[in-house]
C-alpha positions, 0 to 999 in steps of 0.5 A: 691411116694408122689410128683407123687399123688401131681402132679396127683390131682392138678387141672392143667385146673384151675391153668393154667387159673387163672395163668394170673391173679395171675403173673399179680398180683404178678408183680404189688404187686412186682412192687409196694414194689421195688419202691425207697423210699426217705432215712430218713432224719429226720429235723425239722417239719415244715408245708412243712415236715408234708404235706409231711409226710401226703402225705407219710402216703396217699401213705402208705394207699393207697399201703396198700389197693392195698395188701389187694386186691391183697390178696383177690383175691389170697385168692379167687382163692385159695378158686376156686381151692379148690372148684375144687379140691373137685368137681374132689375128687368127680367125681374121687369116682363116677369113682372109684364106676362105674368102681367097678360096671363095673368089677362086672357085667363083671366077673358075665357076664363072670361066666354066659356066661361060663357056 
């Protein structure tokens, strides 16, 4: 079954210590895009509408920064858990290859001591 390999080769020790880190940056990037923005109503443009609608275009600049680096640090943490899982790939060979070497020298061991 495939969903079984999937479950046995996620790096789970590294998923549950950046899991923290990723809610908390979920809650803020979903906390910020569910703030009520005022309806549109267009008027006329006086000097009062465009400093308002300069400070909108601050805002949306400054949520726009806050995305990127809550997806920078997503985007670093998928890279962690990339990394880790190359390192277990590695060390799953290396156990794959001592075990080989330890049923080798068992079975020699037991042809040479069965006699």
């Amino acid at each position: 079954m495939p969903w079984i390999s999937a479950l046995t080769r996620m790096p789970w020790r590294l998923l549950v210590d950046h899991a923290p880190t990723i809610v908390d940056a979920a809650r803020r990037l979903y906390a910020a895009s569910r703030q009520p923005h005022g309806a549109y109503q267009p008027r006329e443009r006086t000097t009062d509408s465009l400093e308002s609608l300069q400070r909108a275009v601050e805002q949306l600049e400054a949520r726009e920064v806050q995305h990127a680096a809550v997806l920078e640090e997503l985007a670093k943490q998928v890279q962690d858990m990339t990394t880790a899982l190359e390192v277990l790939r590695a060390r799953v060979r290396w156990a794959w290859i001592g075990a080989a070497v330890a049923v080798a020298v068992a079975l020699l061991t037991a042809l040479f001591l069965g006699r």
